[in-house]
C-alpha positions in Angstrom: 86.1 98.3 78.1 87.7 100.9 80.5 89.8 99.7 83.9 86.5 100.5 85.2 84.7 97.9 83.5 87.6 95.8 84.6 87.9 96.6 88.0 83.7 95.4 88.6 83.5 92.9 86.1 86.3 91.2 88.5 84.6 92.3 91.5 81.2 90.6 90.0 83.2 87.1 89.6 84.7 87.6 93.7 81.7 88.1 95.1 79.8 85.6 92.8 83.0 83.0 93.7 82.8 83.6 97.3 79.2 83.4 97.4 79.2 80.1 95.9 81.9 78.7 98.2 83.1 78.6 101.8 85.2 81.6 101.8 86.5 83.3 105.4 88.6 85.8 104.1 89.6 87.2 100.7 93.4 89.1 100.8 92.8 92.9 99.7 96.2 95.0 99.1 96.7 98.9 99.8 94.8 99.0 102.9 96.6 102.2 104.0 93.5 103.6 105.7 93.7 105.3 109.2 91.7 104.9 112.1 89.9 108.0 110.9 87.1 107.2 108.6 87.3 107.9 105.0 91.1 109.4 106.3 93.8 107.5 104.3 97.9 107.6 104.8 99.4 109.9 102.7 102.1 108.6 99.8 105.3 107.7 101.4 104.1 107.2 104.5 106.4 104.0 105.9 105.0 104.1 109.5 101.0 103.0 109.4 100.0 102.7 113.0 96.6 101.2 113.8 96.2 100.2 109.4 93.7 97.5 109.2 94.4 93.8 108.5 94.7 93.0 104.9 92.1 90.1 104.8 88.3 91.4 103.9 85.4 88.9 104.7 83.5 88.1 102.0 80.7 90.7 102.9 83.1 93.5 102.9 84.3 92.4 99.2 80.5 92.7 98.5 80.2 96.4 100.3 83.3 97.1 98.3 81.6 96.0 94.9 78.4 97.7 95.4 80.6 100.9 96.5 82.3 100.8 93.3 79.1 100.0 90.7 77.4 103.1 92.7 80.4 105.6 91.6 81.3 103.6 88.5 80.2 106.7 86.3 81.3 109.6 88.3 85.1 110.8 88.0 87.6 111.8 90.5 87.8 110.8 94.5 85.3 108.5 96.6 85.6 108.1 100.2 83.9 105.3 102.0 84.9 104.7 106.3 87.2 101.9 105.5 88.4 102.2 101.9 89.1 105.3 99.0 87.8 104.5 95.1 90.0 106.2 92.6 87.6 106.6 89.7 89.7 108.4 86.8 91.0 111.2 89.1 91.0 114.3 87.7 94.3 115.8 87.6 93.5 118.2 90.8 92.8 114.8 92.7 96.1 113.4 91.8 97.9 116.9 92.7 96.4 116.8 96.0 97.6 113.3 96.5 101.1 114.2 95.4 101.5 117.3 97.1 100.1 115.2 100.8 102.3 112.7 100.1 105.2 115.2 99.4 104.1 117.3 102.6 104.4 113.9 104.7 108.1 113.7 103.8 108.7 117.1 105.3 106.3 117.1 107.9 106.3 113.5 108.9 102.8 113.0 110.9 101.6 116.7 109.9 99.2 116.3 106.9 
């Protein structure tokens, strides 16, 4: 089983457990998305005006599951409005990341 697997068989057994119960809000982490859609904050960014709130209503745990079984077989970058997938980025993907985030810290506000 990859981290893949993982990742949506946990995902499965949220949106099976909040479907089941009277869940308002489930706690996501990372939100570190801009007001831009599909735009996130680079790495190191420590100022994150306008980032959304960390709790997801169960429907948007749902949209993020069925996001993640649709790319579940293709590598690299995913961009949804509100949230990024990292499905085994390919090492381009993860220079990109690096070199925004490093571009950030020199440029604070210009990537």
């Amino acid at each position: 089983m990859s981290d893949r697997d993982a990742f949506l068989a946990t995902m499965n057994r949220l949106v099976d457990f909040a479907a089941t119960r009277p869940v308002t809000h489930v706690l996501g982490c990372h939100i570190e998305m801009t007001r831009q859609p599909g735009r996130d904050y680079p790495l190191g960014a420590t100022c994150q005006p306008g980032e959304p709130v960390l709790q997801m209503t169960a429907a948007r745990l749902t949209a993020v599951r069925d996001a993640a079984a649709a790319v579940a077989g293709q590598r690299g970058v995913h961009r949804f409005d509100d949230f990024i997938i990292y499905n085994e980025a390919r090492r381009g993907d993860q220079v990109k990341l690096l070199a925004r985030g490093l571009l950030h810290r020199i440029r604070p506000g210009g990537s």
